[in-house]
C-alpha positions in Angstrom: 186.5 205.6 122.0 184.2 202.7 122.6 183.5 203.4 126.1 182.4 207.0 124.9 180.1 205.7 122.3 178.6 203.1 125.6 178.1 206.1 127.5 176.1 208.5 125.3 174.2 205.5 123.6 173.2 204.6 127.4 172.4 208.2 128.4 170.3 208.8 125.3 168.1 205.3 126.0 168.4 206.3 129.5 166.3 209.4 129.4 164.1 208.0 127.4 163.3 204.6 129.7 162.7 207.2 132.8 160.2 209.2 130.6 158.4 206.5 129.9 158.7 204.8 133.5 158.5 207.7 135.7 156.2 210.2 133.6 159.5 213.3 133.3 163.3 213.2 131.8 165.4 212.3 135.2 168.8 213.5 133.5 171.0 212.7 136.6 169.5 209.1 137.1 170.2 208.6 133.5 174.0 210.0 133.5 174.5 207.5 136.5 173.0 204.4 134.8 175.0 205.6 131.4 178.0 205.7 133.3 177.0 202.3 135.2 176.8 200.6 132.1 180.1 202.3 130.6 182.1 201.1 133.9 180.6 197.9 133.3 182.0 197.7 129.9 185.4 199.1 130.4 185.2 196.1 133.4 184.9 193.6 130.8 188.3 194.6 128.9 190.0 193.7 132.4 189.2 190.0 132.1 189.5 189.6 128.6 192.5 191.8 127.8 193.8 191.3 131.1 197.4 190.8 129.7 197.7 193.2 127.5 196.0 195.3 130.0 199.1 194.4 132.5 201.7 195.7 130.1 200.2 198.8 131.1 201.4 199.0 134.4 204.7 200.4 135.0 207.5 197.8 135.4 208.2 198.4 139.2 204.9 198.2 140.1 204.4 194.5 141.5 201.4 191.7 140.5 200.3 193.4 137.0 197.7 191.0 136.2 195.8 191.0 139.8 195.8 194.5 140.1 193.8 194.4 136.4 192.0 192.0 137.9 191.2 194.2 141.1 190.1 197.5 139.1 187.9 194.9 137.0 186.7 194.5 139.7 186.3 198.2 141.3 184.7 199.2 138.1 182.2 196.6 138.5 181.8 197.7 142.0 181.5 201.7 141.4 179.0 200.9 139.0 176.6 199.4 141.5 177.6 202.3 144.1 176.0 205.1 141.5 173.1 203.3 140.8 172.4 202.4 145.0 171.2 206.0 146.0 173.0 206.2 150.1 176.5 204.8 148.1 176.9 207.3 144.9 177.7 210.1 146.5 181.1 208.1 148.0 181.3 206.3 144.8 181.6 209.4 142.6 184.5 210.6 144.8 186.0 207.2 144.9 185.4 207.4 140.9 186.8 211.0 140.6 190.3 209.3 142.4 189.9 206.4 140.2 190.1 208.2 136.7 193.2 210.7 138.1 194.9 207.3 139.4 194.2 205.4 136.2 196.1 208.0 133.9 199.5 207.4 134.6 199.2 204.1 133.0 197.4 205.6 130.1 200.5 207.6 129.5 202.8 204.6 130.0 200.9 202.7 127.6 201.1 205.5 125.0 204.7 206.1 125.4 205.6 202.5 125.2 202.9 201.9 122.1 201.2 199.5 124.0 198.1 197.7 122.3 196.2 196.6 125.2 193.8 194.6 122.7 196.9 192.7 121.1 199.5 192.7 124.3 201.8 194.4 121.7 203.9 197.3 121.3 202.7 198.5 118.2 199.9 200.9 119.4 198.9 204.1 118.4 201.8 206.1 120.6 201.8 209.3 122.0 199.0 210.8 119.5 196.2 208.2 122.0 196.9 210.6 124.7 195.2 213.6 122.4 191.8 211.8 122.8 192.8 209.7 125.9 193.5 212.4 128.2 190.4 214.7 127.1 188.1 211.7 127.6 189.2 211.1 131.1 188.7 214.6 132.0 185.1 214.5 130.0 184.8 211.4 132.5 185.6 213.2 136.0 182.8 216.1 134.8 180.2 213.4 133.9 180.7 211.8 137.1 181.0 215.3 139.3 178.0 216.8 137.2 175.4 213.8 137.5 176.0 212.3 141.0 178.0 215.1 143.1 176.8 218.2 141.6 172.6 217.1 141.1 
């Protein structure tokens, strides 16, 4: 829910900041840098959770912790392509295909009552998925709506 909270606090100061720099509301700019600095957030949690992160990833799926380390590091990544105008177009797709690929082991994680904060198995279970799943979707839209759709 964090990452939610990231996003709508930077799209509100967002709109703002353009007002004030560049005389009118730029809503689209604004969704971008909101979801620049939520990507850059959620990037965080893959270095510092980066085991409990792992546990997330399906046991026959090879090299848990460097393939944390490598979405880190797209997230990172994405969030510079929608803020660099002749890369966000790409980088919304590429963003789009992220959040589907990512889901899966949001639904592992739930099933097994992983706490990705703890690297435990006592999480919250299958009821995560209610909001989980919703926000992911809310995700893809943002994404398609302020970079693809503009």
């Amino acid at each position: 829910m964090k990452p939610f909270f990231v996003l709508i606090i930077s799209f509100i100061v967002s709109v703002f900041v353009t007002k004030l720099f560049g005389n009118e509301f730029d809503y689209f700019l604004s969704g971008r840098i909101a979801m620049a600095f939520m990507l850059l957030f959620t990037a965080m949690g893959h270095f510092v959770f980066r085991k409990g992160m792992a546990m997330m990833i399906p046991n026959p799926i090879p090299y848990k912790s460097e393939t944390i380390f490598l979405t880190g590091i797209i997230e990172i990544m994405a969030a510079i392509g929608l803020l660099t105008s002749n890369l966000s177009l790409i980088t919304a797709w590429l963003l789009i295909a992220f959040f589907i690929l990512i889901l899966p082991a949001n639904v592992y994680a739930a099933v097994n009552k992983i706490d990705y904060q703890k690297g435990t198995f006592d999480g919250k279970g299958l009821s995560y998925l209610w909001l989980r799943i919703p926000l992911q979707i809310f995700y893809i839209v943002w994404v398609y709506i302020f970079t693809i759709h503009k």
